[in-house]
Steps between C-alpha positions, in 0.01 A plus 500: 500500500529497090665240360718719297838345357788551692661813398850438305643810457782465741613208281859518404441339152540780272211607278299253677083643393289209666478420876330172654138396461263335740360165389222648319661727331767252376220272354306799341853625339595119444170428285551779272841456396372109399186601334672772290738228376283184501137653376628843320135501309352559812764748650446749696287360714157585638467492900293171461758331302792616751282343767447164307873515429579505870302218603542284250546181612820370263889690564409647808621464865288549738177541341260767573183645467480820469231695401472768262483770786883351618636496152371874455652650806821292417530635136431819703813511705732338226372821289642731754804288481569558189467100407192538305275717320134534387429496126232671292270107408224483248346754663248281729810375748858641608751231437889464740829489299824419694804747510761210587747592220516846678458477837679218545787569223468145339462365145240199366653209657620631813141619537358136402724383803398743738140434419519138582705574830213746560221280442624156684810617707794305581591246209823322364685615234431172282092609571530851423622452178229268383235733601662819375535363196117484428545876462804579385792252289760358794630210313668363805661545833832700312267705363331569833814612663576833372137575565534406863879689569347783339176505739695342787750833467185792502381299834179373264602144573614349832658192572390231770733277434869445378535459182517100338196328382212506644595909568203684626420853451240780524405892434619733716212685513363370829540751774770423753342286789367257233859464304626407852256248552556392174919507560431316849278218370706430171681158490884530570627362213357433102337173489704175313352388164400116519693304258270456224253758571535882474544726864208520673389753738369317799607776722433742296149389478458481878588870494287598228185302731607728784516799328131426334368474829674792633415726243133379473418666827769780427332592164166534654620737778662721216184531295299606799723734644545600121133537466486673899743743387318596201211571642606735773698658244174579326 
């Protein structure tokens, strides 16, 4: 069977583009909306860059190792999505460039905070900031709030948890049986800030362990029945 995204077009959001990914594709699509923002000399990116960028070992849950022949038929399928497209290089290599702004409909920083949600999953609101704000300015969590009504309102963003500190979120582009999972494991209520310290996430963080392990095994069946498909397609 190919591990095709989920197909969205019986969505009642209006002018809704994008449909869900499979956990390859959301780190493939994840990496390239950071690197564009983080290392812009080196933008576009080569297919041996995008696969570095995916298993790198810092800002990424789960970690993977993919090979170049994943990350290939991956950047194949998000092309046919619409998500990405191939770039003329230096003339030795053909280099990836995201299509986020479009496909998705969003602007700079409600890409930077899709692309973290993309490449760790489920995080508080307090940690999302702080590591969307290496790519794009979010001064602080006012700041981050129009950002995350505006994403939470196109279905981009989900919530897991009621709102209050410790509030934790996610993208929406997971297909459905995962966002349930998701729904069903998330804690019941936001998690108290100890006096003294900032909220934590220790729930949170028990979810995000989960989900790793989950989508470990679930990323590797995508990129085989990715690269499966491709090949009887051929």
């Amino acid at each position: 069977m190919h591990a095709a995204p989920v197909d969205a077009n019986n969505s009642n959001t209006p002018d809704r583009n994008w449909s869900p990914l499979n956990p390859a594709q959301r780190r493939v699509f994840g990496v390239l909306i950071e690197k564009a923002k983080t290392t812009p000399d080196a933008y576009p990116l080569t297919l041996n860059a995008t696969t570095t960028g995916c298993n790198q070992k810092s800002n990424r849950v789960p970690q993977t190792d993919y090979d170049s022949d994943d990350v290939q038929v991956t950047l194949d399928s998000l092309r046919q999505l619409g998500a990405v497209v191939e770039v003329q290089g230096d003339g030795r290599a053909a280099k990836f460039r995201h299509r986020a702004y479009d496909w998705l409909g969003v602007d700079k920083a409600e890409a930077a905070v899709l692309a973290e949600l993309l490449l760790r999953g489920p995080q508080t609101l307090g940690e999302l900031r702080s590591r969307a704000a290496r790519m794009e300015s979010i001064a602080d969590l006012n700041a981050l709030r129009p950002i995350i009504d505006t994403l939470l309102s196109r279905q981009l963003m989900v919530e897991l948890s009621p709102p209050g500190r410790g509030q934790i979120v996610t993208h929406g582009l997971y297909d459905e049986a995962e966002l349930e999972q998701l729904q069903k494991d998330a804690p019941s209520s936001a998690a108290p800030a100890s006096r003294g310290q900032p909220a934590t996430a220790s729930s949170g963080q028990r979810i995000a362990s989960l989900e790793a392990e989950l989508s470990a095994l679930r990323d590797r069946v995508a990129v085989l029945e990715n690269r499966l498909a491709s090949w009887e397609s051929a």
